[in-house]
C-alpha positions as CSV (number, residue, x, y, z in Angstrom):
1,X,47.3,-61.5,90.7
2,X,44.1,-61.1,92.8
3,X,41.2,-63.7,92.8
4,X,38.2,-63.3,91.4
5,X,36.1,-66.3,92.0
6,X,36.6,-69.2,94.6
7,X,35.4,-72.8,94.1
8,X,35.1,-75.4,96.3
9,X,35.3,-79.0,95.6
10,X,32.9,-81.1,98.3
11,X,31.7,-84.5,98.1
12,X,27.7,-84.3,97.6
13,X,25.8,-82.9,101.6
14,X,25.3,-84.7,103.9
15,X,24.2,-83.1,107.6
16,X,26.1,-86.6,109.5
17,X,29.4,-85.1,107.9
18,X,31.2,-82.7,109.9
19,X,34.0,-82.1,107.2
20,X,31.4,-82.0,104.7
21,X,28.9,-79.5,106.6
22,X,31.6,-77.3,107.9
23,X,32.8,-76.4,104.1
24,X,29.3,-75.4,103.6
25,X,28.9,-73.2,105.9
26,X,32.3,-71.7,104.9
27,X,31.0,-71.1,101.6
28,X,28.0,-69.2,103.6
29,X,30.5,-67.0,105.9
30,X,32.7,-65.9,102.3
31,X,29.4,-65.2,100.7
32,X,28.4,-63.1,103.0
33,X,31.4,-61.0,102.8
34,X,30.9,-60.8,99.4
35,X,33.4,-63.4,98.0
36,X,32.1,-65.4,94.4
37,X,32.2,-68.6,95.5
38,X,30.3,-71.7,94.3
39,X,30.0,-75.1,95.5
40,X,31.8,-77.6,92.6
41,X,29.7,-81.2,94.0
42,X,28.6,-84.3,92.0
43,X,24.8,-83.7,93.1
44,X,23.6,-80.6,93.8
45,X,21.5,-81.4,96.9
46,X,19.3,-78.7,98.6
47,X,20.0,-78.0,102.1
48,X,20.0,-75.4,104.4
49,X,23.3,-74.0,104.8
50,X,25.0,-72.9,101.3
51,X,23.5,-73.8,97.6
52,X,25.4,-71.9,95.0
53,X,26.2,-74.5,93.2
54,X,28.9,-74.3,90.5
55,X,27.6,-74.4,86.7
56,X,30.4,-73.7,84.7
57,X,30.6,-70.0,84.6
58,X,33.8,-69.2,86.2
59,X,37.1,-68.6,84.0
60,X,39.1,-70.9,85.6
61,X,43.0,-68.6,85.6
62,X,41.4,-66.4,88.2
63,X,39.4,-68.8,90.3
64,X,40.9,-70.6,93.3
65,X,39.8,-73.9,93.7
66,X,39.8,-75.2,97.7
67,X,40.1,-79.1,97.7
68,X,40.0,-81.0,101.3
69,X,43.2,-83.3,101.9
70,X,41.2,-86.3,100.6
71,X,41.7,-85.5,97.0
72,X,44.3,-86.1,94.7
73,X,45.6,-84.6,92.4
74,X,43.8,-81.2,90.7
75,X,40.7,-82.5,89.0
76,X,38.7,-79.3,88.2
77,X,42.2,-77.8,86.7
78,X,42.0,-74.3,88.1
79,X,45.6,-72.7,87.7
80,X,45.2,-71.9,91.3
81,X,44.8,-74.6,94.5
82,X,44.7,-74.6,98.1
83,X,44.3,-78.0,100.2
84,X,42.1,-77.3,103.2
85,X,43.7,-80.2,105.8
86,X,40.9,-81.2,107.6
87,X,42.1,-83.8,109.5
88,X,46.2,-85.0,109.3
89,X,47.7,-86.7,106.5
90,X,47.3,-90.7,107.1
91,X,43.9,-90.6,108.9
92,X,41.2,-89.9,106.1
93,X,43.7,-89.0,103.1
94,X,45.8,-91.8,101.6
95,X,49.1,-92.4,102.3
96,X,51.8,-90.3,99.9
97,X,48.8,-87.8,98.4
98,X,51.1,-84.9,98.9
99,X,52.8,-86.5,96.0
100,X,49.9,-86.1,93.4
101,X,49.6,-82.1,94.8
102,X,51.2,-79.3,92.8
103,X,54.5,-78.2,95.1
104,X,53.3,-74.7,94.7
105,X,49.6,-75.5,95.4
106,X,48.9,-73.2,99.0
107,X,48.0,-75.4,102.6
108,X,45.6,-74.3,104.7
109,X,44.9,-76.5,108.5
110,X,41.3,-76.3,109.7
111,X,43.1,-77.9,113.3
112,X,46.0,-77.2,114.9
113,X,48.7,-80.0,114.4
114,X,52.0,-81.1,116.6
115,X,54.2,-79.6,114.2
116,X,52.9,-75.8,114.9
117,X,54.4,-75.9,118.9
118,X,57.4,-77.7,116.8
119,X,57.9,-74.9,114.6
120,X,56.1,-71.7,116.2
121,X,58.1,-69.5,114.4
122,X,56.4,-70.9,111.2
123,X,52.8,-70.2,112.0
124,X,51.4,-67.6,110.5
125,X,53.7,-67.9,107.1
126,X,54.1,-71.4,106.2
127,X,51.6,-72.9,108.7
128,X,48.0,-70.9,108.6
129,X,44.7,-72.2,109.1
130,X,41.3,-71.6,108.0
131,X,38.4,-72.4,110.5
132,X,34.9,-72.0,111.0
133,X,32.5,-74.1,112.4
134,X,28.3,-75.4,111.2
135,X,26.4,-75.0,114.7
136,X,22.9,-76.3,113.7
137,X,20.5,-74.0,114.3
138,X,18.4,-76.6,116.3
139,X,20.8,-77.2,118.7
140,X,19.9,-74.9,121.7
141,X,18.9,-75.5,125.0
142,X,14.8,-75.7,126.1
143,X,15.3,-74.8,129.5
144,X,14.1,-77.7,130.7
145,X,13.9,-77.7,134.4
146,X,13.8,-81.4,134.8
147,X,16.3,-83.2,133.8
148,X,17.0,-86.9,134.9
149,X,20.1,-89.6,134.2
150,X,22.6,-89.6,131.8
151,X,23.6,-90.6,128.2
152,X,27.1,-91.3,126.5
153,X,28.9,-92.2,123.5
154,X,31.8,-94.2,122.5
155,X,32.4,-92.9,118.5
156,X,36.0,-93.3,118.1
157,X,36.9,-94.0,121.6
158,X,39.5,-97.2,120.5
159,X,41.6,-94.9,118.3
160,X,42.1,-92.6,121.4
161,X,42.9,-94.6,124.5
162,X,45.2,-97.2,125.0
163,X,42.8,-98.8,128.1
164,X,39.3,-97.1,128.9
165,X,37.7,-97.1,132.9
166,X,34.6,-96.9,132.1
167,X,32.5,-94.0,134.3
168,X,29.2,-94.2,132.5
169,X,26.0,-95.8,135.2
170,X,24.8,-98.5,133.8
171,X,21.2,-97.6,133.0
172,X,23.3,-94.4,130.7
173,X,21.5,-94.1,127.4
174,X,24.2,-94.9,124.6
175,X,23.9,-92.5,121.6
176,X,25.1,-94.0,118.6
177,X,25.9,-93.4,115.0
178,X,22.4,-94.4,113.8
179,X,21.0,-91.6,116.2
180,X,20.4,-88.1,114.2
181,X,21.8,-84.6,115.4
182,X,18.5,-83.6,116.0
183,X,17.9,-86.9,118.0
184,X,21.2,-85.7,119.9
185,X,19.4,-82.4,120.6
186,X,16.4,-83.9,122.0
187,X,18.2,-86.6,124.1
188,X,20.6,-83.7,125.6
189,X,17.6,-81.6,126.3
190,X,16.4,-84.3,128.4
191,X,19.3,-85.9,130.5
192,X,21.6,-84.2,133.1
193,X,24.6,-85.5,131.9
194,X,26.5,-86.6,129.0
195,X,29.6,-88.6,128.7
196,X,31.8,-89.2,125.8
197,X,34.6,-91.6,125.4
198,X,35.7,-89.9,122.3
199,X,37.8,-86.7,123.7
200,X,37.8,-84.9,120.5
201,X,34.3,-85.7,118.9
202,X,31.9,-81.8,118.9
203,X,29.1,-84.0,120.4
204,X,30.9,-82.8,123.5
205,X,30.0,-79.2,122.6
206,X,26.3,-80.0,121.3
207,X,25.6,-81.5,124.6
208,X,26.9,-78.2,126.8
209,X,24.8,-75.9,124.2
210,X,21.7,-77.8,125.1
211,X,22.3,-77.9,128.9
212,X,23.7,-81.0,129.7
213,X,26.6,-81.2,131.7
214,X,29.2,-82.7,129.1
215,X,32.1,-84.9,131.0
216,X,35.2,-85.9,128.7
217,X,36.7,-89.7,130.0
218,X,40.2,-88.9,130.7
219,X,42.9,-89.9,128.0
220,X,45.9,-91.5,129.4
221,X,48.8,-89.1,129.4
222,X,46.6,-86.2,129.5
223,X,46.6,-83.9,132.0
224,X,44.1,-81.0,131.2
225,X,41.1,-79.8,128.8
226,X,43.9,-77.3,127.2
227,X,46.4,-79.8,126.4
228,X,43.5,-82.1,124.8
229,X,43.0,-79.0,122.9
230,X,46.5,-78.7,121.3
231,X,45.5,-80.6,118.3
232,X,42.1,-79.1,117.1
233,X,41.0,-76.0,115.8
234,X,40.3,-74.0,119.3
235,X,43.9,-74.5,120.2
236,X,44.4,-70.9,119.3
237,X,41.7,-69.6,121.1
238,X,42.1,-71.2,124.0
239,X,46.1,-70.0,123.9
240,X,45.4,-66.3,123.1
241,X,42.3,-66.0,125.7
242,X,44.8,-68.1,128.5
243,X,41.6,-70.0,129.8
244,X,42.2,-73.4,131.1
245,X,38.8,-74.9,130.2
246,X,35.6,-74.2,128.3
247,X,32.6,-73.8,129.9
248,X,30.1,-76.5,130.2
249,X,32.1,-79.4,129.8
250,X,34.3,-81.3,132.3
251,X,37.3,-83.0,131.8
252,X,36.6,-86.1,133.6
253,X,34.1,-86.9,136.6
254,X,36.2,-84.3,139.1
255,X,35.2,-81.4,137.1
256,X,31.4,-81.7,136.6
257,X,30.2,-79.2,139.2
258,X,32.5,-76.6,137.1
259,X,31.5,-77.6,134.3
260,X,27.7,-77.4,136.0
261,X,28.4,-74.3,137.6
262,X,29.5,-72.6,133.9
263,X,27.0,-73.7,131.8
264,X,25.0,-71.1,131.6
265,X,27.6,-69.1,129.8
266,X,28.4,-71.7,127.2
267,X,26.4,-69.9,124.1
268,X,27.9,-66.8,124.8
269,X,31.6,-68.5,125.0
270,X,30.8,-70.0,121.2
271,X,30.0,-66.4,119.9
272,X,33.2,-65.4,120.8
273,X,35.0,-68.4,119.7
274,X,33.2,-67.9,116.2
275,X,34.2,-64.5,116.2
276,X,37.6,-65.3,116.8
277,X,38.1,-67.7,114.0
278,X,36.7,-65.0,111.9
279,X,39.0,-62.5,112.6
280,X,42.0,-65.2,113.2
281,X,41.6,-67.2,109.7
282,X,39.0,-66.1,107.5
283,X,39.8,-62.2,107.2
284,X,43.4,-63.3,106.7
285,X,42.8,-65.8,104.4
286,X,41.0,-63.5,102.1
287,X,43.5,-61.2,102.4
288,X,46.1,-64.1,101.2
289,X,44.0,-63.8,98.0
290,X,45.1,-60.2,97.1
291,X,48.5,-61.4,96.6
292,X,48.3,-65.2,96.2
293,X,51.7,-65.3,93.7
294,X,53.8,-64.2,96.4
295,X,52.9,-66.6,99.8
296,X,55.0,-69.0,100.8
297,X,52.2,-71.9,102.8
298,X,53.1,-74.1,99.8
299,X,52.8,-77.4,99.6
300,X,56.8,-77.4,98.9
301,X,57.0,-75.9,102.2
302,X,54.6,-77.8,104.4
303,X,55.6,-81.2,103.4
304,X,58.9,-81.2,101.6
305,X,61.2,-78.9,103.8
């Protein structure tokens, strides 16, 4: 059985939503390439990345319906399901969910997890992923040549360290949730440096893009920018490519005239890593498609065995 169509279930858009903005933009990469794929949401909002909305035109025995790890069960009753884990079970999802998913429903990880250095012989059969990532277009750099004092953020820094030494000057700007991305954009383009508490939140990125030298606070236990990488979606990239660091951002205050030094070449880095994912997860994915009775990244497989 091939698939025709592809649906996927979102909660309604909202730009301050990385999981939601991320599976629009998806939607926008498998258009592209020429996939039918609509967006199944509660209100169809306009925005700028992806608004084929879904209106009830598919038939639903050859349409695959992509739900994120938050939902239960198989509401839009298409015979076939994948479950897009966006972040690990427990953290966003409820606890036990697996047990209202189909055992033969397919699993796809947007991140790395623990379990693939675990089980490395199951990557890439039971344990696949599916990433791609929504850069705003606004977020660039303005060359501007003067750049004074520093900003930083805290975001989910008390799930993440055990103890935090804070390395922020006191007259650092604090970003905060109530601050826009394009408020982040502007801010970036202005200060030198940016410091994040949180060592896994993209802000990190944003900041290098614009041309502020981004600094990670150290996590207790962690050694290096590639093992804070293990759990997130660049994991393979970073692996495949053997770098050590990415370029613009510092992994505490001991790495910031590296981090200086490379930021120049931090756009050019994301092209690649972009490319990569394409060619890593997307391409195969859509090859999964052609043959989507016989895989074996079930649901059975992922969480029962």
């Amino acid at each position: 059985m091939s698939i025709k169509n592809i649906l996927f279930h979102s909660y309604d858009f909202d730009d301050k939503i990385g999981g939601v903005t991320v599976g629009y933009e998806l939607c926008k990469i498998l258009d592209n390439m020429g996939i039918n794929i609509r967006i199944c949401a509660t209100n169809k909002i306009d925005n700028s990345i992806f608004t084929k909305y879904y209106n009830d035109e598919f038939n639903l025995d050859e349409t695959l319906v992509i739900y994120g790890e938050t939902v239960s069960g198989n509401p839009l009753k298409c015979k076939y399901v994948a479950r897009w884990i966006l972040a690990p079970l427990g953290i966003c999802s409820p606890v036990g969910i697996t047990k209202t998913w189909s055992k033969t429903d397919l699993v796809y990880y947007f991140n790395s997890e623990k379990k693939f250095e675990l089980n490395p012989d199951l990557i890439g059969n039971i344990y696949k992923t599916l990433t791609y990532i929504y850069i705003n277009p606004l977020i660039k750099n303005k060359n501007n040549h003067i750049r004074t004092g520093c900003c930083h953020t805290f975001r989910k820094m008390i799930n993440m360290h055990k103890y935090v030494r804070y390395i922020h000057p006191s007259e650092s700007f604090e970003i905060t949730r109530q601050h826009s991305q394009e408020d982040y954009v502007n801010i970036f383009n202005e200060k030198e440096i940016f410091i994040s508490y949180d060592p896994l939140t993209f802000m990190s990125v944003i900041a290098a893009m614009c041309g502020c030298v981004s600094v990670i606070a150290k996590l207790q236990g962690c050694s290096s920018q590639c093992e804070l990488f293990e759990p997130t979606s660049i994991a393979q990239y970073v692996k495949e490519k053997k770098i050590e660091r990415l370029y613009g951002i510092a992994y505490g205050i001991d790495e910031v005239e590296w981090a200086r030094d490379t930021i120049h070449l931090v756009e050019d880095q994301w092209k690649d890593i972009m490319a990569f994912f394409k060619e890593k997860t997307i391409i195969p994915f859509l090859e999964d498609l052609k043959n989507i009775e016989g895989l074996k990244n079930t649901v059975e497989n992922n969480y029962f065995r």
